[in-house]
N, C-alpha and C positions, 0 to 999 in steps of 0.2 A: 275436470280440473280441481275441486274442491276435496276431491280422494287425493287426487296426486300431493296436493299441498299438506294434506294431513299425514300423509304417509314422512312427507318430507320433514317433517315438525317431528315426527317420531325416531326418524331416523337421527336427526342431531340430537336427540335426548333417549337413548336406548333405554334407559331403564324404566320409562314409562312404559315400556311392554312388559315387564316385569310387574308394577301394578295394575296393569289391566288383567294380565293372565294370574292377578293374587283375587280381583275382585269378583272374576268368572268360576275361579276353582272354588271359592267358600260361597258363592253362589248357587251352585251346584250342588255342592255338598249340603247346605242346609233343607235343600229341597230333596233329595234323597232322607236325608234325616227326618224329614215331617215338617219342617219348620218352613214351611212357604212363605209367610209374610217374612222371616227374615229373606230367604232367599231373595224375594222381589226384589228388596233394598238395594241388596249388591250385585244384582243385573242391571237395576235403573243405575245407579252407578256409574258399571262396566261401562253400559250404553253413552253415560253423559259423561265422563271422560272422554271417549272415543272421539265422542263428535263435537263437543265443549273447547276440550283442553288447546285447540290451533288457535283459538280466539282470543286465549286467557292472559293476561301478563304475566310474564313464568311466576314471580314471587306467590299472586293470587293462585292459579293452578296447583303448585306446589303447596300452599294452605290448605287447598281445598284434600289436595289426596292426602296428606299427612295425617287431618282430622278426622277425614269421614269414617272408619273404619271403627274409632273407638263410639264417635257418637251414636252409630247405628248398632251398635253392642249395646250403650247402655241404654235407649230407647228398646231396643228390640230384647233383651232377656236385662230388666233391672234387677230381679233376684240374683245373679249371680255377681252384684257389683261388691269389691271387699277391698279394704285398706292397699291390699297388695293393687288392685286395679289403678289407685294413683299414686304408687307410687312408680309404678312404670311408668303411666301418661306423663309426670312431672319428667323424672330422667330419664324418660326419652327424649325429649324437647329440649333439659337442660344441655344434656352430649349434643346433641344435633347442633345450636345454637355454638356449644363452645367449637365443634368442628369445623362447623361454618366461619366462625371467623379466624382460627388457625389460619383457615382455605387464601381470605384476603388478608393476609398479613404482610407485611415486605421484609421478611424472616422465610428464606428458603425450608429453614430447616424445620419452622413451624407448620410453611406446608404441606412439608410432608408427613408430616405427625397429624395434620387434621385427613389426609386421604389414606392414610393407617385407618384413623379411624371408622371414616365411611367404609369404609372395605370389610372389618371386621363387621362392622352393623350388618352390610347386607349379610354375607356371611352366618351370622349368627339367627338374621330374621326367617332366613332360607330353612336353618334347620330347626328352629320353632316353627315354621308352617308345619312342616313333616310331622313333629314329635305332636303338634296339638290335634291331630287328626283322629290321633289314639284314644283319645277321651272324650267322654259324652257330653254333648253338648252343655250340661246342666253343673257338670264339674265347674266349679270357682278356676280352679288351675287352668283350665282350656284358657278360660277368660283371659287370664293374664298372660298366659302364653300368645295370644292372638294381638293381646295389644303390643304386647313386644313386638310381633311384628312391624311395628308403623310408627317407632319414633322420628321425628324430624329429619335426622341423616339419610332415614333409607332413600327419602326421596329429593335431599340436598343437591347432590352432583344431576339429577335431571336439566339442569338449566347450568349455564354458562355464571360463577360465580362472581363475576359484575356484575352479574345482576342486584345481589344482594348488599352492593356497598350504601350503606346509609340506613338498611335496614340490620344489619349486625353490627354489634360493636365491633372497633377494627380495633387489631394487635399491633401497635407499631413496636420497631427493635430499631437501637443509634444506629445507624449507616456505614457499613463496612467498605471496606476497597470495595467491593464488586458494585457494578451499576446498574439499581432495580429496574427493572423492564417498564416499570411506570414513568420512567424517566424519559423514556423513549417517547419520537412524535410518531406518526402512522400518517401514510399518504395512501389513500383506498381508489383504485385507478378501476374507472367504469367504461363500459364503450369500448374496447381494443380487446382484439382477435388474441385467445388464449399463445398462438405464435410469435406473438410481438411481446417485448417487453418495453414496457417504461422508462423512463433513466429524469433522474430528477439530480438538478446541479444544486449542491451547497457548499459554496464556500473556497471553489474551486476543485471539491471531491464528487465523483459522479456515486448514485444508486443506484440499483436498476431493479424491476419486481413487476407482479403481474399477477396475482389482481393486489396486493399491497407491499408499500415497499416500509420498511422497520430502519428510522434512525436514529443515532444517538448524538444529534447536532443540530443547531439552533443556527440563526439566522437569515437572511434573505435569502430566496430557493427561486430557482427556474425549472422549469418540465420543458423535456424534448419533444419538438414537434418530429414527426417518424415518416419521413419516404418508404413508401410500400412498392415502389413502382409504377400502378396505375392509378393511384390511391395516396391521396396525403390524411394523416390523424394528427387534429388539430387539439393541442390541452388546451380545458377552459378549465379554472382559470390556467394558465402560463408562467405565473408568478407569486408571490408573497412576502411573509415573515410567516418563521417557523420556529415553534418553543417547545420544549420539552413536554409532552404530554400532549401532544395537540394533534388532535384527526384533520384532515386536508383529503377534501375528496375532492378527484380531481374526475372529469371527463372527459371523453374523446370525441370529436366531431369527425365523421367519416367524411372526407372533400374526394369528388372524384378527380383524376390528373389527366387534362389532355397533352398530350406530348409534343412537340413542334421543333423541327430542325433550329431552330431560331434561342430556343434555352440554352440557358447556364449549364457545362453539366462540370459536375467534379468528379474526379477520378482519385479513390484515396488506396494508397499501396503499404504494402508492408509492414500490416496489425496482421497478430494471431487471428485464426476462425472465428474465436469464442471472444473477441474485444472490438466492440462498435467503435467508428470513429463518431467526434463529436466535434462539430463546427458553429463557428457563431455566424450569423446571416443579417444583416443589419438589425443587430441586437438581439436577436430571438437563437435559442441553440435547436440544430436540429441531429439528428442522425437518420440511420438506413438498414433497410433490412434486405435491401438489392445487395445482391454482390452476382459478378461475372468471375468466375476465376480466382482470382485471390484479389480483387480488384472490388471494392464499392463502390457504388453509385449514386450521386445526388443530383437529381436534376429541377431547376427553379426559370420559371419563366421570364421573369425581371430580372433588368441589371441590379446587383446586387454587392455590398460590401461584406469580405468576409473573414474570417480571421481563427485563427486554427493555436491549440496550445499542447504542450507534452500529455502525454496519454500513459496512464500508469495501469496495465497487465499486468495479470497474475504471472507473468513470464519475464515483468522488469517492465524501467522505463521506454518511451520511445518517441524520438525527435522528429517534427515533420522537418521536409527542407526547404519550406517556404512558412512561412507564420502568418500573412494577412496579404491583402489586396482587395480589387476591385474589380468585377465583371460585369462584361455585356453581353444580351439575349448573340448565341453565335459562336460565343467562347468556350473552351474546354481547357479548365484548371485539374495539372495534375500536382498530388500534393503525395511526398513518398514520404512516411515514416522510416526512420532507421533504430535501432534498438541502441540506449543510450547506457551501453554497459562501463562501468567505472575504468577509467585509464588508471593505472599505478606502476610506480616499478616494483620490479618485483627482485629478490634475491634468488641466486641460480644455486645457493653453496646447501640448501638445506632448509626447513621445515622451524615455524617458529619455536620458539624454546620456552618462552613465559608467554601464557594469559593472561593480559594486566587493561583491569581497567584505568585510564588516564584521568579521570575525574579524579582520581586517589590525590593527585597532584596538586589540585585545585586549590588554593590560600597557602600553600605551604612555600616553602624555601625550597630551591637546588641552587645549590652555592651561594653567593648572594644576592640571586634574583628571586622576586614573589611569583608566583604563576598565578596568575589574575584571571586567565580565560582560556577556555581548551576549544581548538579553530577547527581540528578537523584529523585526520588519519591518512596517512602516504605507505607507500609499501614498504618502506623501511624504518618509520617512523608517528612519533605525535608529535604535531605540532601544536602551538602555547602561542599565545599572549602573554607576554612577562613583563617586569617593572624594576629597575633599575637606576637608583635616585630620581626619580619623578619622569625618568626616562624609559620609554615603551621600547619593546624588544621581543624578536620574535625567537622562539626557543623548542628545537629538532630535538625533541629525546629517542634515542634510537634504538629501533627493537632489538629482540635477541634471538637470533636465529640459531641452530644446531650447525653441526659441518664446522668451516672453519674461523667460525664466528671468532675466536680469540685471537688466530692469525690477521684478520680484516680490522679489529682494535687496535690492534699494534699498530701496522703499516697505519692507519687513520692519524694515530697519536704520533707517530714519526714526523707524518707530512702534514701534521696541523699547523706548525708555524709560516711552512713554505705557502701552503692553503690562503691563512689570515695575510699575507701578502700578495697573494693573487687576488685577492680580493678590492685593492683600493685601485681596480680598473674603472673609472665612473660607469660604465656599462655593469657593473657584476655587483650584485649585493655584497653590502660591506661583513664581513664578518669579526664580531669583538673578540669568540673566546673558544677554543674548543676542548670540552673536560672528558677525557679519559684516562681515567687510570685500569692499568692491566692486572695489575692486580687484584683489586674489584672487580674487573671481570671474570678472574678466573674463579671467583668464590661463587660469583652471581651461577655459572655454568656448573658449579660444584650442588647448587641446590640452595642456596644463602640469598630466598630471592629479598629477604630485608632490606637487604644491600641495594638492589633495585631500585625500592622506593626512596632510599636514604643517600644515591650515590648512581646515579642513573648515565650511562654517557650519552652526552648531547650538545651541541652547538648550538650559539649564543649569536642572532645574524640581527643588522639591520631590520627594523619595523614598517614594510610597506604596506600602508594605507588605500593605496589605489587602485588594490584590486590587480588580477590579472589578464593575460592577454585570452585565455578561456572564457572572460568574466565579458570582453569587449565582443567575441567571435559570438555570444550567444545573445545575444542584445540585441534586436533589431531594431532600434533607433542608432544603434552605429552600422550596422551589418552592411544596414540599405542607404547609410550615407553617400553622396556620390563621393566621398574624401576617403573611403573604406579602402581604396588600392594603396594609396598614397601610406593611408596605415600599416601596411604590411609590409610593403616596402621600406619602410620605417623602421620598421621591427627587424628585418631581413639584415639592414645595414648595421641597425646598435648593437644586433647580440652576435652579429657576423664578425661585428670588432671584437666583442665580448672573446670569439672563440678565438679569435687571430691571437689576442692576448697568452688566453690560456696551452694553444696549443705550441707558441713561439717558449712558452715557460716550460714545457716537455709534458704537458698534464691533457688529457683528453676528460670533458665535462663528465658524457655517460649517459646523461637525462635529459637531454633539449626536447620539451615539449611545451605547448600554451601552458600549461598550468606553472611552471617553474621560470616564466618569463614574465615579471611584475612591474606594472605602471609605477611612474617617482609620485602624479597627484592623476586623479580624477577625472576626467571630463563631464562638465555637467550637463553636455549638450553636443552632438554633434558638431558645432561650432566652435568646439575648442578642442577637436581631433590634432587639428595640427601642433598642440602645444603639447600634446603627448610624448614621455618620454619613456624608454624600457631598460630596464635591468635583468640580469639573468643571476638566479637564484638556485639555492642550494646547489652548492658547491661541494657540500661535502660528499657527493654523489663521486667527483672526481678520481682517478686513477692515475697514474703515470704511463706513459706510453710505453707502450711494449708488454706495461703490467699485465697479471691477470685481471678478468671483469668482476666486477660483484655483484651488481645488478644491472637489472633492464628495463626496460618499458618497452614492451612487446611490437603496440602499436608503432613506433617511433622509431624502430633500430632495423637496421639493414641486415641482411640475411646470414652475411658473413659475421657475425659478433658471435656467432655458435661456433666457430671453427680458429677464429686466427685471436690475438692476443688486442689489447685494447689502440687502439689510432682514430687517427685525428676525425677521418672519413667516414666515423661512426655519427661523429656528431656534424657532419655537412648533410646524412643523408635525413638524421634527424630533424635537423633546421628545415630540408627542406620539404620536409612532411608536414612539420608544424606551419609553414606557407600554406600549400597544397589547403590542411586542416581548414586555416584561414580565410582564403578563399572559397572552398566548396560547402565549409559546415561538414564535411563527410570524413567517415573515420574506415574506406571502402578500398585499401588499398588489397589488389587480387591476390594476395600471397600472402592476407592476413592468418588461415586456417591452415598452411603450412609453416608459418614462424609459430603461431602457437604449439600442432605436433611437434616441431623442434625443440621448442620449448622444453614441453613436457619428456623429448627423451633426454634431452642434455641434463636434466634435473633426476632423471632415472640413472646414469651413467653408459646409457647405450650412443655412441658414439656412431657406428653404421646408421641407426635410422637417424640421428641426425645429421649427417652426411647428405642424406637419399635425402629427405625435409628440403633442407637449404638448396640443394639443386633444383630442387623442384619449386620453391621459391624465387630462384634466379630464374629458371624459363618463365616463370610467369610475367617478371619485371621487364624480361628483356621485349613483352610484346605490349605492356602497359603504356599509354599514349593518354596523361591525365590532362587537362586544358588547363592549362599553364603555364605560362612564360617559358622560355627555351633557357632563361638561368635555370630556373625552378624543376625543369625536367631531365638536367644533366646534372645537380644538386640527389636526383631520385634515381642517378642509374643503376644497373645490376651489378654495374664495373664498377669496383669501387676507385682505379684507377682518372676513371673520364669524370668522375667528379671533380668542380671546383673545389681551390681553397677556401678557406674561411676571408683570407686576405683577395684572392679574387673575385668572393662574390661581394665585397665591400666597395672593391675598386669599380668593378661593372653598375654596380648602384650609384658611384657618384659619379659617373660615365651618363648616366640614363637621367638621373634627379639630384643633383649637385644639391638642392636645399637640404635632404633628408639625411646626410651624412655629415651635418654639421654638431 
C-alpha cells in the first residue's frame, strides 16, 4: 500500500520523475567520473525524494528539491564556486518566484505568461543537462550550467498552485466582465457510486456533478436525496447557505430499500433520457436513477406530501400536469411532463425583415407616448408599457416582415378607425390609437430602418393590470379551485360575446387564445374568482371576413385556415381550444404535428402538401374524443359547419349558468 500511494503522489505531480531521474543521472555520472563522495550525495538524495517526498507538504518538498542540487555543488567541489555561480542561484529563484505568482493571479492573461515561462525553464534546464555533460567536472562553466538546471520554476508546477497562495506575492488586475473561477463555490460529493450523479438546488436552478459540482451562485442550497432502486443515498449535510468561494463537502449515506406492495410509488413521464426529474417530498428534494421505459421511478414507504415544479432541459422547458398533492403507503402518482414550447402567432406572408432590439425604445417618445417598460415579445410584435399624461397604456409595435408586409399596413391603416370602434364592446380591450403611416413603411422596407426607430407602426390599447387568462390556467392556487369550472365558463361566455360582437360587425379576431384574453383586476385568492372579469385583446390581429389571413397561432386554429379565406369558425374553433387549454393544462391536440407540416408548406408556397396536411389533420379530428363538455367538443369539430356560433355558445352558457353571463 505505501508503494501504491507513492506512486499516486507522483503520478499528480509528473515532473517529480524528472527530478528524480536528474538526481540518478548526475549520480551516476559523478561516479563514473571518480568523484564518489559527490556521487553518494545524489543517490542519497534520489533515494530520500523517493520515499520522503509523499509525506512532504508540497511547498517544503519543493524547497527541498529546488535547493538541494546547488548546496551539494558547493559542499562537494567549493573550488569551482564563481560570481557567475550566484548569479544564476539568485535568477533562478527571482523567475521562479515571479512565475509563481503570474500562476495565482486573477489575470487570465498573466497566467499564461507565467506557464510560458515554466515551460521554457524546463526547456532550457533539459538542454543544460545535455550541454554540461561535455565538460570536466572541475570547469567553473559545468558549475553553472548545473545550477541552471534547478531554478525555482523547474520544480514550481510539481504541486497544484494553491498551494502557494500566501506564500507568493499575489498579482491582482481590476475585474473584467469575465467571472474569476475564485468566485465560484465547489460542492465535493463523497460516498456515491461514480454512476450516479448529484444535483444540488439553488435558488430554484438545479447542478448536478460527481465527484464535484462548480457554481457560480450564492444562497440557500439543498442536495438531492437519490432512489437507486434497492438503495436510497442519503446527503449529509442536505442543506445550507452557500457563498462565493466556499467548499461544501457533502456525503452519501448508503440506506438499504426494502420494497413493499404497500409504498408510495411515482411514475414521472415525458423528460428527455439525459434530464432527471426532481420532486419535493415533505420538504427534502429527491430524484431517480430507476427508469422503466421512458418512465422513472420513486418509490417512499410513508404517506407523504409532495410537490413537483417546471423542469428546464437542455431541450427547452417542461410542465408537469399535476404540481403537488398528498400520498398514502398503496398509492401510485403519475405525474407527465409536457414540453412547454412558446405559443405565438405567427405571420404566413414571409420572413422577418428588421433585427431590432426593442430596449432601443426604452424612455423615449413614439408619438406622444413615453415607453416606460418593454413587457415581452408576440409573433408579430413588442409590446410596451407606455405613459400618456399620467395615464398607463399598453403599446404593440409591430414587426416587419418581407412578402406583403406593405399590402397588410394599408388594409391595417384603412380598418383602423372601423377597429377603434369595435373596440368599445366592454368584453374587448379598448383601443385609443392606431399609427400607421404607408409611407413610412415603404421607406422602412426600402432600407431607411431610422424610420423604424423614429416612426414605428403600432397600436396604442387599454392597460390591463390583471394579468391574463394563461397567467390564471397556470396557478395552482386557482387551477385546483373547486370555482375553476365556473372560471372557464366565465370566460367562454364574455369573449363568446366579445366574438358575437366582432363577427356580427363583419371582422373575424384571428388570435383567440389564453394569452390574448386579459382579466379587468386581479384575484388575490381563490375567493375572489367569482369577481373576475375577461376582455379579449389585440385586435389588431383582426381581418375582415372573407379577407385574406395574416397570421396564425398554430396551436389555436383549425385546420381549414390553410386552405379557405378568413370566418368566423376560425375563431369558435379557437375559443374552444382555449377551453379545452383551460381545462386540461394540455396543449396535446392529435393533429398538432400536421398543422405545423402545413404550416411550414403553406409558408413555402406548395399548396398540394398543404392540402394532403390539412386532411390529414381533419381525419385525426374527426376521431378525437377530448373530455369536455359536449359545447366544447362541437366548438372543436373537424366540420367547420357543426360548429356553434359565437352567439350560440353564449346563449347555451346562460341556458346552463345564468349568473356568469351577466
Amino acid at each position: 500500500m505505501p508503494l501504491f500511494t507513492t506512486l499516486n503522489k507522483f503520478k499528480r505531480h509528473p515532473i517529480i520523475l524528472y527530478s528524480l531521474f536528474l538526481y540518478l543521472l548526475i549520480g551516476i555520472y559523478f561516479n563514473f567520473s571518480g568523484y564518489w563522495e559527490v556521487s553518494i550525495v545524489y543517490i542519497l538524495l534520489f533515494l530520500s525524494l523517493l520515499i520522503l517526498y509523499p509525506k512532504l507538504k508540497p511547498v517544503i518538498g519543493t524547497l527541498i528539491i529546488s535547493y538541494s542540487i546547488p548546496i551539494a555543488i558547493i559542499i562537494s567541489v567549493p573550488s569551482t564556486i564563481t560570481n557567475d555561480t550566484f548569479f544564476y542561484l539568485i535568477s533562478g529563484i527571482l523567475v521562479g518566484v515571479l512565475s509563481g505568482s503570474f500562476i495565482i493571479s486573477n489575470d487570465d492573461n498573466l497566467k499564461t505568461f507565467g506557464y510560458v515561462l515554466i515551460t521554457i525553464g524546463i526547456v532550457w534546464n533539459f538542454v543544460k543537462l545535455l550541454e554540461s555533460l561535455t565538460f570536466p567536472i572541475g570547469n567553473p562553466r559545468w558549475v553553472t550550467d548545473v545550477l541552471a538546471l534547478d531554478p525555482f520554476f523547474l520544480v514550481f508546477i510539481q504541486v497544484h498552485y494553491n498551494s502557494y497562495a500566501g506564500f507568493l506575492p499575489t498579482i491582482k488586475v481590476k475585474a473584467r466582465r469575465k467571472v474569476s473561477t475564485r468566485s465560484s463555490a465547489k460542492f465535493v460529493i463523497s460516498n456515491l457510486p461514480n454512476n450516479l450523479k448529484a444535483g444540488i438546488e439553488i435558488n430554484n436552478k438545479y447542478y448536478y456533478g460527481n465527484p464535484e459540482i462548480i457554481v457560480n451562485a450564492s444562497g440557500n442550497w439543498r442536495a438531492c436525496y437519490i432512489d437507486n432502486g434497492n438503495s436510497i443515498y442519503e446527503p449529509n449535510p442536505d442543506s445550507g447557505v452557500v457563498t462565493p468561494g466556499k467548499i461544501i463537502n457533502i456525503t452519501y449515506r448508503y440506506v438499504p430499500k426494502n420494497s413493499s406492495p404497500n409504498s408510495v410509488k411515482f411514475i414521472i413521464r415525458g423528460l428527455p433520457s439525459k434530464c432527471p426529474p426532481i420532486i419535493e417530498l415533505d420538504g427534502k428534494i429527491w430524484t431517480t436513477a430507476v427508469k422503466r421505459n421512458t418512465d422513472y421511478i420513486i418509490e417512499i414507504l410513508n404517506p407523504v406530501s409532495w410537490k413537483v415544479t417546471k423542469i428546464s432541459c437542455s431541450t427547452g422547458n417542461f410542465e408537469p400536469n399535476k404540481k403537488s398533492g398528498r400520498a398514502k403507503p398503496g398509492e401510485t402518482v403519475i405525474i407527465e411532463y409536457i414540453q412547454n414550447k412558446p405559443v405565438q402567432s405567427r405571420p404566413i406572408y414571409g420572413s422577418i425583415q428588421i433585427q431590432w432590439d426593442p430596449n432601443t425604445w426604452i424612455g423615449k417618445k413614439l408619438s406622444v407616448y413615453t415607453i416606460k417598460k418593454y413587457v415581452g415579445e408576440g409573433g408579430n410584435g413588442y409590446v410596451f408599457e407606455g405613459e400618456y399624461d399620467n395615464k398607463k397604456v399598453a403599446i404593440k409595435v409591430f414587426k416587419i416582415f418581407s412578402g406583403n408586409a406593405k399590402e397588410y399596413f394599408k388594409e391595417l391603416s384603412t380598418e383602423a378607425s372601423n377597429l377603434i370602434n369595435l373596440s368599445s364592446h366592454n368584453n374587448i380591450m379598448k383601443i385609443y390609437a392606431i399609427n400607421v403611416d404607408s409611407l413610412v413603411i415603404s421607406d422602412i422596407l426600402k432600407g431607411k430602418t431610422e424610420l423604424y426607430e423614429k416612426d414605428p407602426p403600432m397600436i396604442v390599447m387599454e392597460f390591463m393590470n390583471g394579468g391574463t387568462l394563461k397567467d390564471l390556467i397556470d396557478n395552482d392556487l386557482y387551477y385546483y379551485s373547486v370555482k375553476w369550472k365556473r372560471v372557464v365558463w366565465k370566460a367562454l361566455c364574455q369573449i363568446g360575446s366579445a366574438l358575437s360582437y366582432i363577427h356580427s360587425n363583419g371582422y373575424v379576431h384571428m388570435d383567440v387564445k389564453p394569452q390574448n384574453i386579459f382579466l379587468v383586476k386581479k384575484p388575490k385568492d381563490p375567493s375572489e374568482l367569482d369577481l373576475v372579469n375577461f376582455k379579449l385583446g389585440d385586435l389588431g390581429s383582426a381581418v375582415g371576413i372573407n379577407r385574406k389571413i395574416r397570421q396564425l397561432t398554430v396551436e389555436y386554429a383549425p385546420p381549414e385556415v390553410f386552405i379557405e379565406s378568413a370566418k368566423p369558425y376560425f375563431d369558435i374553433f379557437a375559443l374552444g381550444m382555449t377551453a379545452y387549454v383551460a381545462i386540461t393544462r394540455k396543449i396535446d391536440r392529435p393533429d398538432l404535428q400536421e398543422m405545423e407540416d402545413a404550416f411550414n408548406c403553406y409558408t413555402k408556397g406548395d399548396m398540394n402538401c398543404v392540402s394532403l396536411k390539412v386532411a390529414e389533420a381533419r381525419k385525426k379530428l374527426y376521431n378525437w374524443d377530448p373530455p369536455v363538455d359536449d359545447i366544447i367538443k362541437r366548438m372543436l369539430s373537424a366540420e367547420p359547419q357543426k360548429r356553434p356560433t359565437a352567439k350560440e355558445v353564449v346563449e347555451y352558457i346562460k341556458r346552463v349558468e345564468p349568473s356568469l353571463c351577466m
